[in-house]
py3Dmol code that shows the C-alpha trace and the ligand (Angstrom):
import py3Dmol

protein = """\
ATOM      1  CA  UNK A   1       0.000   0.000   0.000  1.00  0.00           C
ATOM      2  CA  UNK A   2       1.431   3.313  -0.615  1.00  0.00           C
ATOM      3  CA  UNK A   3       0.140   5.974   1.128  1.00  0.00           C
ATOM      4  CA  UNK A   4      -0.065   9.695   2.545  1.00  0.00           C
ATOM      5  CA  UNK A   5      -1.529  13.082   3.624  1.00  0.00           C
ATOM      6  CA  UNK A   6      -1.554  16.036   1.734  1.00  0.00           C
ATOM      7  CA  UNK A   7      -1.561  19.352   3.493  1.00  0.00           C
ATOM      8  CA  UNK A   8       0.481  22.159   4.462  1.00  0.00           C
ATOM      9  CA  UNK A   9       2.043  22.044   6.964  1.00  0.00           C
ATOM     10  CA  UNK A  10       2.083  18.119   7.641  1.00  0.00           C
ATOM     11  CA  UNK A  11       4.951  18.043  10.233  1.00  0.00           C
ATOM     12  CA  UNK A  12       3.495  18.059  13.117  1.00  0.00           C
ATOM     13  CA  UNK A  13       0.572  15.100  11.493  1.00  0.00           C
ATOM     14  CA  UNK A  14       0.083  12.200  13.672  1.00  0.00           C
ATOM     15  CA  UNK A  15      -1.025  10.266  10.687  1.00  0.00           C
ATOM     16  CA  UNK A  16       2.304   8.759   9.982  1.00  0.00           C
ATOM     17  CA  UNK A  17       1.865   7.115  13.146  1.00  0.00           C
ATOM     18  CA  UNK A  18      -1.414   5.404  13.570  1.00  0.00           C
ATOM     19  CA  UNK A  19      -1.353   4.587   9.619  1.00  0.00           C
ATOM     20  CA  UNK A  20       1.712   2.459  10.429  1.00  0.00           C
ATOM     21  CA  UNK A  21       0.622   1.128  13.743  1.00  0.00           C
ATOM     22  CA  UNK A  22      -2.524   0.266  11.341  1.00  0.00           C
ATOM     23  CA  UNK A  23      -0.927  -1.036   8.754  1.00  0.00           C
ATOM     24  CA  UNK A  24       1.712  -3.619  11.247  1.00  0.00           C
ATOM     25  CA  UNK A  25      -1.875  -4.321  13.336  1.00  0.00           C
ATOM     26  CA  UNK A  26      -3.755  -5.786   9.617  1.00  0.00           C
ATOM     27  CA  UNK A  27      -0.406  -6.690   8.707  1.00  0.00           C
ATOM     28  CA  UNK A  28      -0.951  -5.041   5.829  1.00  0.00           C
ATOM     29  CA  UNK A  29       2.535  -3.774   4.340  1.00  0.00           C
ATOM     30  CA  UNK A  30       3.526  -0.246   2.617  1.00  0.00           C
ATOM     31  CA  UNK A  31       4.152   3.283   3.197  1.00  0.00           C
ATOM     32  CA  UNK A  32       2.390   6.775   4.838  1.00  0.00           C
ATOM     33  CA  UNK A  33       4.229   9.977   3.443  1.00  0.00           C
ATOM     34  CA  UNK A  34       3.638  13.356   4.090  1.00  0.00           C
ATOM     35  CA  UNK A  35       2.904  15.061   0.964  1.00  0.00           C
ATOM     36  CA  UNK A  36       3.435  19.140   1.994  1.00  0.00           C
ATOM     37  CA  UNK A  37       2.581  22.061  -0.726  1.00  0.00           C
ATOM     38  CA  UNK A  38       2.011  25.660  -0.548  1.00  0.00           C
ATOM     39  CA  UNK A  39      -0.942  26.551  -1.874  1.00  0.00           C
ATOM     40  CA  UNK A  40       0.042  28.421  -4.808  1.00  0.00           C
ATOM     41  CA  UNK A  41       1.403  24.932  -5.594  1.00  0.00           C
ATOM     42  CA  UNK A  42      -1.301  23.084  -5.201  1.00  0.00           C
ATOM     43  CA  UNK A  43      -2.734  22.255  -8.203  1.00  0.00           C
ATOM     44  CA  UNK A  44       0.472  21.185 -10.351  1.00  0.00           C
ATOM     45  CA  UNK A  45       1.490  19.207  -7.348  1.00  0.00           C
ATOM     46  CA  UNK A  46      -1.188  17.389  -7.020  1.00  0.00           C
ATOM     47  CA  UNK A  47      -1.944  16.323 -11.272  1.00  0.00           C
ATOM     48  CA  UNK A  48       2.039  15.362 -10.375  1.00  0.00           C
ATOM     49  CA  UNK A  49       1.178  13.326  -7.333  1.00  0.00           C
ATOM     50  CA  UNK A  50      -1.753  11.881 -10.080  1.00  0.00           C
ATOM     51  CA  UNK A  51       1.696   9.700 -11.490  1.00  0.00           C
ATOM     52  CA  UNK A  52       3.172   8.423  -8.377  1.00  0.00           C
ATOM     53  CA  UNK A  53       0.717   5.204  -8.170  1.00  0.00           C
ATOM     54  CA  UNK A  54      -0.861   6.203  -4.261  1.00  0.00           C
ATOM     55  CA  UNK A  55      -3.402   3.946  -3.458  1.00  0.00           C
ATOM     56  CA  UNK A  56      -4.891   6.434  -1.544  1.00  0.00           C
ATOM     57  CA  UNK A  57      -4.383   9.541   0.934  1.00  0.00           C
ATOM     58  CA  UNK A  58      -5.667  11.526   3.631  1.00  0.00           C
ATOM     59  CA  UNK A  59      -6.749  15.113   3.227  1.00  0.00           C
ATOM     60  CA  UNK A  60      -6.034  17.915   5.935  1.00  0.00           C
ATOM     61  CA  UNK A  61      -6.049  21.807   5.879  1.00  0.00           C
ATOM     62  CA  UNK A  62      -6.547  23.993   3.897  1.00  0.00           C
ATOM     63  CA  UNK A  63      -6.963  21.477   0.970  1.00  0.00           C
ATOM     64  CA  UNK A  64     -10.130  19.628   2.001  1.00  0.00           C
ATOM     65  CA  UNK A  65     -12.591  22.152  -0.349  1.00  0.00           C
ATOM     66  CA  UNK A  66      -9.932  22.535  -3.244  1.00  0.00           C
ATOM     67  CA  UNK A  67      -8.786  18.938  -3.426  1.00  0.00           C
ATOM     68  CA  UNK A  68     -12.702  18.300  -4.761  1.00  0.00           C
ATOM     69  CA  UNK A  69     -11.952  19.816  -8.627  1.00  0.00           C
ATOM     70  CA  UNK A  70      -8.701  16.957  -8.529  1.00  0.00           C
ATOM     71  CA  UNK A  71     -11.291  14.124  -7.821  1.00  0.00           C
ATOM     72  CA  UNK A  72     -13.682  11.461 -10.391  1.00  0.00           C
ATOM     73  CA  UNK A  73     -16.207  11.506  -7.688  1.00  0.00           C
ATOM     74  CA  UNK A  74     -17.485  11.636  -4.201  1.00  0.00           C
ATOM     75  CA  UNK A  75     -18.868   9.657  -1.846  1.00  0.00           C
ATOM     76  CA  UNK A  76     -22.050  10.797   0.200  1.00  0.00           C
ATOM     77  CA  UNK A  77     -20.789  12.450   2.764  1.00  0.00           C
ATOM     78  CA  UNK A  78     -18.228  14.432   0.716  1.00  0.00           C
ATOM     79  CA  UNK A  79     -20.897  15.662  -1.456  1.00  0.00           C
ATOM     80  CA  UNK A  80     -23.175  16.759   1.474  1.00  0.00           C
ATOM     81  CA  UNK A  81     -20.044  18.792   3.460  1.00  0.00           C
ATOM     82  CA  UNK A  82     -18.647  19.464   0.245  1.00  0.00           C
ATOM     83  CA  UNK A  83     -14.981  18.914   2.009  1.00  0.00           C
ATOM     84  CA  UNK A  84     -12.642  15.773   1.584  1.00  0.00           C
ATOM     85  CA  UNK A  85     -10.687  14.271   4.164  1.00  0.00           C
ATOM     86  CA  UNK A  86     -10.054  10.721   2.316  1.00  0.00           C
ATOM     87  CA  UNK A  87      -9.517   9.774  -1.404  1.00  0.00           C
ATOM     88  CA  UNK A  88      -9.051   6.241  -2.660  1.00  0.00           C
ATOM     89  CA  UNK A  89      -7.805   5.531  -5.682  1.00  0.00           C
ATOM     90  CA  UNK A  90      -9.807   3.469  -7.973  1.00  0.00           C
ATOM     91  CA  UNK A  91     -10.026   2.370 -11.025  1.00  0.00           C
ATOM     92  CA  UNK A  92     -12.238   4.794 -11.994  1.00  0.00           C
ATOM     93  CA  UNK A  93      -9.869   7.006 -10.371  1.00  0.00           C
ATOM     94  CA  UNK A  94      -9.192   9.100  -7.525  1.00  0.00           C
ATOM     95  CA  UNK A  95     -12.954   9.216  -4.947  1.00  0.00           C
ATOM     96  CA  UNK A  96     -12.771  11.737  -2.113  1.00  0.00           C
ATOM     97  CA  UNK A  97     -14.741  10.581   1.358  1.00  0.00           C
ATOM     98  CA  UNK A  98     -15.389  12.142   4.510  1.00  0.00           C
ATOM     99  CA  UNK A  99     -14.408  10.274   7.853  1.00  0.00           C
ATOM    100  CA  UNK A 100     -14.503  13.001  10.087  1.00  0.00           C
ATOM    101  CA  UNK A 101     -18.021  12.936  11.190  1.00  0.00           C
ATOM    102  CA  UNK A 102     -18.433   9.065  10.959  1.00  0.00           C
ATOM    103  CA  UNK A 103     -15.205   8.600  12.737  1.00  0.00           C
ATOM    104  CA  UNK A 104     -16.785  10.830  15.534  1.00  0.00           C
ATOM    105  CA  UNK A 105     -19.844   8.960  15.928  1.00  0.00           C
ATOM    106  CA  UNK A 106     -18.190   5.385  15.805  1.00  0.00           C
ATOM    107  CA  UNK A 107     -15.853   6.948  18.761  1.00  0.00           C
ATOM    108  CA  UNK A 108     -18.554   8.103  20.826  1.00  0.00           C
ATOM    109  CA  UNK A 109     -20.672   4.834  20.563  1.00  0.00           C
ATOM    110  CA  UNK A 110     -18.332   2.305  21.183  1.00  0.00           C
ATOM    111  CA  UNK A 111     -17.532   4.026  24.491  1.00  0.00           C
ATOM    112  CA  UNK A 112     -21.080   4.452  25.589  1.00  0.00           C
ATOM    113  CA  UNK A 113     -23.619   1.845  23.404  1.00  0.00           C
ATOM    114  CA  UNK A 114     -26.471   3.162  25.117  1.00  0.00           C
ATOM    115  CA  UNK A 115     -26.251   7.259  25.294  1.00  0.00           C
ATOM    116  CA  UNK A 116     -26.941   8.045  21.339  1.00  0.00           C
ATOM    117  CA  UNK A 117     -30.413   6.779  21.053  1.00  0.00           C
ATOM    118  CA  UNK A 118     -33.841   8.047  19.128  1.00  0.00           C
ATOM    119  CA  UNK A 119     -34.870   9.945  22.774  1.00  0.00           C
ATOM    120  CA  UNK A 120     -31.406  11.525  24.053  1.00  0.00           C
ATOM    121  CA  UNK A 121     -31.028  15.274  24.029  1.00  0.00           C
ATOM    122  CA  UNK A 122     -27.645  16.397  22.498  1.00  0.00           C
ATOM    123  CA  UNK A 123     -26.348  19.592  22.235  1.00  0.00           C
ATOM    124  CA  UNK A 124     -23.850  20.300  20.006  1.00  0.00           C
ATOM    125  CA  UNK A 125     -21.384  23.541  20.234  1.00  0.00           C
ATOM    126  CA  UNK A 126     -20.384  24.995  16.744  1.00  0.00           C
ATOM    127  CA  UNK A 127     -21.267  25.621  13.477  1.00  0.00           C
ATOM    128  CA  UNK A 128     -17.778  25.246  10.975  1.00  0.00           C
ATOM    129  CA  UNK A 129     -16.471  22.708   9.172  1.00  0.00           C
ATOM    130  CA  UNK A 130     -16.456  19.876  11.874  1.00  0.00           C
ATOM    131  CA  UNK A 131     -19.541  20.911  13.559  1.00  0.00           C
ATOM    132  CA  UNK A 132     -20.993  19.723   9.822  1.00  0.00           C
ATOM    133  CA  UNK A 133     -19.413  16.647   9.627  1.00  0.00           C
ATOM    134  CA  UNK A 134     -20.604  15.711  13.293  1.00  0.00           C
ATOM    135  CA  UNK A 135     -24.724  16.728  12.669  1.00  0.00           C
ATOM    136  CA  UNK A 136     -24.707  15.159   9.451  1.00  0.00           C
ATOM    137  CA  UNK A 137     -23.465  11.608  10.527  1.00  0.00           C
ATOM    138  CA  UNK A 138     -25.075  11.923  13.871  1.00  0.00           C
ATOM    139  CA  UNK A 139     -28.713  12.486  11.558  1.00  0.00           C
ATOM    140  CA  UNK A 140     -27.144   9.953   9.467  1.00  0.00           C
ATOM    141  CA  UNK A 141     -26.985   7.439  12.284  1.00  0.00           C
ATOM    142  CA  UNK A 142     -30.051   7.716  13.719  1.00  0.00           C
ATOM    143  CA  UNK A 143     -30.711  10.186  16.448  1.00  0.00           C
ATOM    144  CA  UNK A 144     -33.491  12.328  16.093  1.00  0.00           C
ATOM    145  CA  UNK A 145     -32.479  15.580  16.783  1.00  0.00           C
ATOM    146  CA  UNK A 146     -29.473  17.696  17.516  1.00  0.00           C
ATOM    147  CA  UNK A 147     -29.872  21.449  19.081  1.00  0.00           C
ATOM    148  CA  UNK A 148     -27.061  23.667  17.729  1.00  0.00           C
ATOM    149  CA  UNK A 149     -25.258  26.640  19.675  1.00  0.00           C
ATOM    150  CA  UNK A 150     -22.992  29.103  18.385  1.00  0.00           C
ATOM    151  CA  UNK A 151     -21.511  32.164  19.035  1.00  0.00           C
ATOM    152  CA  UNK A 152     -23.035  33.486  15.820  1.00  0.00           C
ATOM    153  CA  UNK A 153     -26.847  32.133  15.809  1.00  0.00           C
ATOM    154  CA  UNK A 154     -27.083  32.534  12.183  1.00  0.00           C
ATOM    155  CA  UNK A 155     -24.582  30.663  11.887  1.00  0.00           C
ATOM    156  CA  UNK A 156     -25.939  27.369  13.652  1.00  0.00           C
ATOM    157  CA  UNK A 157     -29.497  28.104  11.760  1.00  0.00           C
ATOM    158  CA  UNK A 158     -27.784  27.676   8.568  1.00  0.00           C
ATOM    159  CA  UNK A 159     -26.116  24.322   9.279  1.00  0.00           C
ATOM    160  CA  UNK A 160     -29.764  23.337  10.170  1.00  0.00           C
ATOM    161  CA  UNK A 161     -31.264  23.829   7.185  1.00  0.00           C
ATOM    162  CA  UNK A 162     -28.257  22.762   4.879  1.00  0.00           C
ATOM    163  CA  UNK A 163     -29.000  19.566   6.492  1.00  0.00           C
ATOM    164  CA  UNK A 164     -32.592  17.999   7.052  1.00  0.00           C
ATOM    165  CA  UNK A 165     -35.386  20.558   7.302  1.00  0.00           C
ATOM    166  CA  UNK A 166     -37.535  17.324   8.591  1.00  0.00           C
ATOM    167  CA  UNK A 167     -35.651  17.067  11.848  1.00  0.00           C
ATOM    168  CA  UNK A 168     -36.742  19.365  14.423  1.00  0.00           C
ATOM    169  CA  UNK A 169     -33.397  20.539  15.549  1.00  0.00           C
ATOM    170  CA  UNK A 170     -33.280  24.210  17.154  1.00  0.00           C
ATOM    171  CA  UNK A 171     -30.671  26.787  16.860  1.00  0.00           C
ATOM    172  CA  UNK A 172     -29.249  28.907  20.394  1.00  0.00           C
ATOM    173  CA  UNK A 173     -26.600  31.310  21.086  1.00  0.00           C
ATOM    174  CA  UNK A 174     -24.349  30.341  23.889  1.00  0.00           C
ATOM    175  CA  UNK A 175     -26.122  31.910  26.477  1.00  0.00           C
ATOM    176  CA  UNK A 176     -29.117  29.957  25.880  1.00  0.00           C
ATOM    177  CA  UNK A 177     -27.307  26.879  25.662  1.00  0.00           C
ATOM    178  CA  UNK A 178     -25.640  27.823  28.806  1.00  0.00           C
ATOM    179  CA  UNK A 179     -29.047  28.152  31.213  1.00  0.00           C
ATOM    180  CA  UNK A 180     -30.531  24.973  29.137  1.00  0.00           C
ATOM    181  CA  UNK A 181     -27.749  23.133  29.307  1.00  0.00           C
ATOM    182  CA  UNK A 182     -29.620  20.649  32.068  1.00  0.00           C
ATOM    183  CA  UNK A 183     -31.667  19.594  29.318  1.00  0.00           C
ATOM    184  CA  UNK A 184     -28.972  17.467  27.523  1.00  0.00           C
ATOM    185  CA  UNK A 185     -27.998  14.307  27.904  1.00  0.00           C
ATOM    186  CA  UNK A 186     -24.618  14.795  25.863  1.00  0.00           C
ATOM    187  CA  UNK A 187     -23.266  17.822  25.063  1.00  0.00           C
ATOM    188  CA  UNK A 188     -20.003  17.795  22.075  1.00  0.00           C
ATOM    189  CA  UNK A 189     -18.243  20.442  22.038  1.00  0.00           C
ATOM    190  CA  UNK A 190     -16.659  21.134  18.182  1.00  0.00           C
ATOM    191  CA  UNK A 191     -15.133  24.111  18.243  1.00  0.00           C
ATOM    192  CA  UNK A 192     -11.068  24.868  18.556  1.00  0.00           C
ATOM    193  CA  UNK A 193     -11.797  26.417  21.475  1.00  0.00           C
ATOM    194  CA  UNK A 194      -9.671  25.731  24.570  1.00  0.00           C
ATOM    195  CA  UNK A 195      -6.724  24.655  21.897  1.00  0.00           C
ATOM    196  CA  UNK A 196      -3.112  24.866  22.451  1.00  0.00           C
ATOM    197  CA  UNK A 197      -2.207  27.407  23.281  1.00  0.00           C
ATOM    198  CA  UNK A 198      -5.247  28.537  24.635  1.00  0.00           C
ATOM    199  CA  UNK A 199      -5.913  25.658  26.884  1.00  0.00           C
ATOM    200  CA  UNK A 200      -7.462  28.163  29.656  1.00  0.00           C
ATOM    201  CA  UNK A 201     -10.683  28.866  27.372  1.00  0.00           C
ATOM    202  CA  UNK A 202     -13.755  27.026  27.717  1.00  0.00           C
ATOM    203  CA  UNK A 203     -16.700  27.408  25.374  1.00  0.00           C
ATOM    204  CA  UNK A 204     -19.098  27.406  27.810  1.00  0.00           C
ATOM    205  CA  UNK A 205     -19.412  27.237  31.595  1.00  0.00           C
ATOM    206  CA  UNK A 206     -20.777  23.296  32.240  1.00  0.00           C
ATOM    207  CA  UNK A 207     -22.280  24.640  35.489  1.00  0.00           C
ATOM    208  CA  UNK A 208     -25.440  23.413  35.289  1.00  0.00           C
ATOM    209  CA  UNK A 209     -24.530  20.346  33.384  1.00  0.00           C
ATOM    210  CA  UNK A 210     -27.270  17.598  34.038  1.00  0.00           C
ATOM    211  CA  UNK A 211     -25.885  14.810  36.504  1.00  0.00           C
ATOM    212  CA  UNK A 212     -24.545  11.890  34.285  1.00  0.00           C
ATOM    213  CA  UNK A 213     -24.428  13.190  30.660  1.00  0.00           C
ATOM    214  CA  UNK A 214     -21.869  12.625  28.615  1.00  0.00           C
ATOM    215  CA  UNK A 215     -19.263  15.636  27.525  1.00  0.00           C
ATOM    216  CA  UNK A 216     -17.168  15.171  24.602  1.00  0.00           C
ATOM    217  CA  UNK A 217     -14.630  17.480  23.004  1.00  0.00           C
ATOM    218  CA  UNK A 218     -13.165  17.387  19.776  1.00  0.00           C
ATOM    219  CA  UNK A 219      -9.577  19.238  20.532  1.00  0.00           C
ATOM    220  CA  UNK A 220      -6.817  16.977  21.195  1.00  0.00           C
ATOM    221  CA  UNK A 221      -4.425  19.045  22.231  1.00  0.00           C
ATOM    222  CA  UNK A 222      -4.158  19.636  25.318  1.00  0.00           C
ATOM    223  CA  UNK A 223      -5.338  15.984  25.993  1.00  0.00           C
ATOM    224  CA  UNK A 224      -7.840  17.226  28.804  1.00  0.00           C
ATOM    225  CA  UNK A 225      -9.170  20.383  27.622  1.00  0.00           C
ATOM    226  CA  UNK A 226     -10.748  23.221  30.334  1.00  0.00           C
ATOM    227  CA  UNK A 227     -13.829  22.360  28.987  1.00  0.00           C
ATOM    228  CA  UNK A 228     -13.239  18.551  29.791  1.00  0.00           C
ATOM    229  CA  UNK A 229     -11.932  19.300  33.259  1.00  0.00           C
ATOM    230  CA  UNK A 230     -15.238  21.086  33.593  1.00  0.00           C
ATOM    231  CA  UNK A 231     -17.011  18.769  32.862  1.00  0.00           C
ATOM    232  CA  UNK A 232     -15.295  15.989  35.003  1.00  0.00           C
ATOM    233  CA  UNK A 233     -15.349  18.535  37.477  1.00  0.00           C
ATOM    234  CA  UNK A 234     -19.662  18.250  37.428  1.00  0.00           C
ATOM    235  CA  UNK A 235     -19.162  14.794  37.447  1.00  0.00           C
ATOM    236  CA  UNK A 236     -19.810  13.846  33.482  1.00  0.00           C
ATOM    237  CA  UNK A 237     -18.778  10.780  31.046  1.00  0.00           C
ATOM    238  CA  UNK A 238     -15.938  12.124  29.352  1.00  0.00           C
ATOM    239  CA  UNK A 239     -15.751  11.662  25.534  1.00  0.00           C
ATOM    240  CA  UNK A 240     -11.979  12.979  23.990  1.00  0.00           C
ATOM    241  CA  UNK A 241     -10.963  14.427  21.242  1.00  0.00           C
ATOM    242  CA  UNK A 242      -8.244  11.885  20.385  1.00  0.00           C
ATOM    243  CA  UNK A 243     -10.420   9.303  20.806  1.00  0.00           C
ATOM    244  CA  UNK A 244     -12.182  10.983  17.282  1.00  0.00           C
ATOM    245  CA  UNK A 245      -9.014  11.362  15.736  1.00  0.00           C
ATOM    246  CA  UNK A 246      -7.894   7.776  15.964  1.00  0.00           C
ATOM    247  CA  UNK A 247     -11.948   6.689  14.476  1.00  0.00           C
ATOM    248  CA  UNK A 248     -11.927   8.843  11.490  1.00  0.00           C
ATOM    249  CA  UNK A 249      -7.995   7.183  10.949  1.00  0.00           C
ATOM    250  CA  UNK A 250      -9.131   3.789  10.972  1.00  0.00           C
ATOM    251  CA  UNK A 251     -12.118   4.697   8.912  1.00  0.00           C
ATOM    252  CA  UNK A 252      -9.414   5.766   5.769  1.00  0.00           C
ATOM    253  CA  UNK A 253      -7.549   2.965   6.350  1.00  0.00           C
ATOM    254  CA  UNK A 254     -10.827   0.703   5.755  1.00  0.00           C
ATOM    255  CA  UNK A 255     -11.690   2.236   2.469  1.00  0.00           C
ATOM    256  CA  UNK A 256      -8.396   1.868   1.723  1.00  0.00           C
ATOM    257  CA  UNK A 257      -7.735  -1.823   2.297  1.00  0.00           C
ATOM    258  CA  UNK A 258     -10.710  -3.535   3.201  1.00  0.00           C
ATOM    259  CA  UNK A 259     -10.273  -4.890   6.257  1.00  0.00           C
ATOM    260  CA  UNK A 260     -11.700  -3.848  10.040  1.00  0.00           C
ATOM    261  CA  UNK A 261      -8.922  -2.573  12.426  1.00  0.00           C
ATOM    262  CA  UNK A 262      -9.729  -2.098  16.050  1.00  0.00           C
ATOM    263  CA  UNK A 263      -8.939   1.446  17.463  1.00  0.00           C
ATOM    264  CA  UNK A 264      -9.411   0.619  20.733  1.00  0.00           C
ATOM    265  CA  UNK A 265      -6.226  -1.923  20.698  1.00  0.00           C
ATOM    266  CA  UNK A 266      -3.606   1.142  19.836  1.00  0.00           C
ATOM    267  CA  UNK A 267      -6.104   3.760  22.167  1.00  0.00           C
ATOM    268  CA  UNK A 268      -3.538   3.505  25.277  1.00  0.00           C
ATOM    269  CA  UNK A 269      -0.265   3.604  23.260  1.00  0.00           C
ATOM    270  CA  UNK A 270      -1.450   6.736  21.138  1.00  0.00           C
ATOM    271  CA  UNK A 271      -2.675   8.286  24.557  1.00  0.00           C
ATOM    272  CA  UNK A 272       1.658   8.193  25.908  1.00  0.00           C
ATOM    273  CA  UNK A 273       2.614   9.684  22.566  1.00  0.00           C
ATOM    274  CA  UNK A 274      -0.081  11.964  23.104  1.00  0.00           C
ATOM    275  CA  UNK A 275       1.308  13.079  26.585  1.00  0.00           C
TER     276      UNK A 275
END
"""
ligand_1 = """\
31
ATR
P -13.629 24.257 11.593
O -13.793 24.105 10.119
O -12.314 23.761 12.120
O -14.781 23.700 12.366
P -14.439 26.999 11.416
O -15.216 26.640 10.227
O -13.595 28.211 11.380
O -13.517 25.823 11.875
O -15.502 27.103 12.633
C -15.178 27.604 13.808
C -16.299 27.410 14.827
O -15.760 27.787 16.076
C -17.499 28.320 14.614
O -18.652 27.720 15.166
C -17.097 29.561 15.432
O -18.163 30.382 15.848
P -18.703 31.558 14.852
O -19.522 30.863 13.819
O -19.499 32.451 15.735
O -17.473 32.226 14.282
C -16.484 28.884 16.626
N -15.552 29.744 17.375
C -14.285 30.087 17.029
N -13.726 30.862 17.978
C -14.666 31.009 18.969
C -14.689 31.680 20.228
N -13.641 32.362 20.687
N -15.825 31.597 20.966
C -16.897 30.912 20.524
N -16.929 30.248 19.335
C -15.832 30.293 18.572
"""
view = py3Dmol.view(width=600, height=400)
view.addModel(protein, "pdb")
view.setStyle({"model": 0}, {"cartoon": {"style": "trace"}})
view.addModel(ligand_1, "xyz")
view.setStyle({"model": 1}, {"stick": {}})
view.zoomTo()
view.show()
């Protein structure tokens, strides 16, 4: 298998890593190269990278919107975000997925079957790029409805009706969300908020978190976000952010090769090189 991610920059990409834990877990053998371009570059790097015989690659920032013009075609998810994280080569040619949303949802299930069901209230914080991912395959996998908070209302109203205008989702501001929040049974944060090196800033106060519900939290680094502390803090079900990042991995490297690895087998190791 040969492999990569294109982005820029790439250096600091954990890919590398789990795709070759991965690959030595499926004992499947190849290669995972970073592929780094400016974008001014973009486009005549990547018809070059066309010739080097990948059989597939990851997509991070910026290129997850521009890589789409490069592609044959898209898989459902793509098409609804309109953003590629995952292309497989084929031999039709090169099809661009999403696992980002999918690879949340798997994460969050396995660690708690029973919370993600037709009844549960979730809240979800954000409205960008991987707030849209996380809606779509949460619709996508069943639940009912998702409320949406954002800083910018408008915002969270939009990714609403992009989506399905037959769930009865509702859109708040942060405030709202804030005195509501004992509604909700799991609340996912998906914002960078709180990132290095901001790792001080919390979304929202979790104050009057309801007892039991689950908290999850996209960023990954810092491992335990201020949010997450908060949370623990009220006594939550903690959901992290790396846990996400090593789904939507495992989810590339099935469309890639076919077979089913098992996240939660490398889930301690990638926690100490996380550390
Ligand atoms: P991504 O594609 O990584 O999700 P994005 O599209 O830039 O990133 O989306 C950023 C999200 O973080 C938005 O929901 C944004 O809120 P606005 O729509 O109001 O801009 C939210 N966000 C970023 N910084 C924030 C902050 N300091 N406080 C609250 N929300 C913030």
């Amino acid at each position: 298998m040969k492999l990569g991610l294109v982005g820029y920059p790439v250096g600091h990409s954990l890919s590398p890593w789990i795709h070759e834990r991965l690959m030595e877990q499926q004992n499947v053998s190849g290669t995972y190269e970073l592929f780094e371009t400016s974008p001014e570059s973009f486009d005549s790097y990547i018809e070059t990278l066309k010739k080097e015989g990948l059989d597939g690659f990851n997509v991070t920032v910026p290129y997850k919107e521009t890589i789409i013009p490069h592609l044959t075609d898209l898989d459902d998810s793509a098409r609804v975000l309109g953003a590629v994280n995952t292309v497989k080569q084929t031999e039709r040619g090169w099809i661009g997925y999403n696992t980002d949303g999918i690879g949340f949802v798997d994460s969050i299930k396995n660690r708690f079957p029973e919370r993600l069901h037709n009844e549960a209230q979730i809240l979800m914080l954000g409205s960008g790029g991987a707030a849209r991912g996380i809606y779509h395959a949460l619709i996508q996998s069943g639940v009912a409805r998702v409320d949406v908070a954002n800083r910018t209302p408008a915002k969270a109203e939009a990714l609403l009706e992009m989506n399905d205008t037959m769930v009865k989702s509702k859109a708040l501001d942060l405030q709202e969300a804030e005195e509501d929040l004992a509604r909700y049974d799991v609340v996912i944060q998906t914002t960078s908020v709180g990132m290095s090196p901001n790792h001080n800033q919390a979304i929202i106060s979790l104050k009057r978190l309801k007892p039991g519900a689950v908290v999850s939290d996209i960023v990954y680094r810092p491992m335990e976000t201020a949010f997450l502390i908060d949370a623990k803090a009220q006594g939550a079900s903690l959901h992290y952010g790396h846990e996400m990042l090593l789904q939507q991995a495992v989810y590339a490297f099935k469309i890639w090769t076919g077979t089913n690895p098992d996240a939660f087998k490398l889930l301690d190791e990638f926690e100490s090189k996380l550390k």
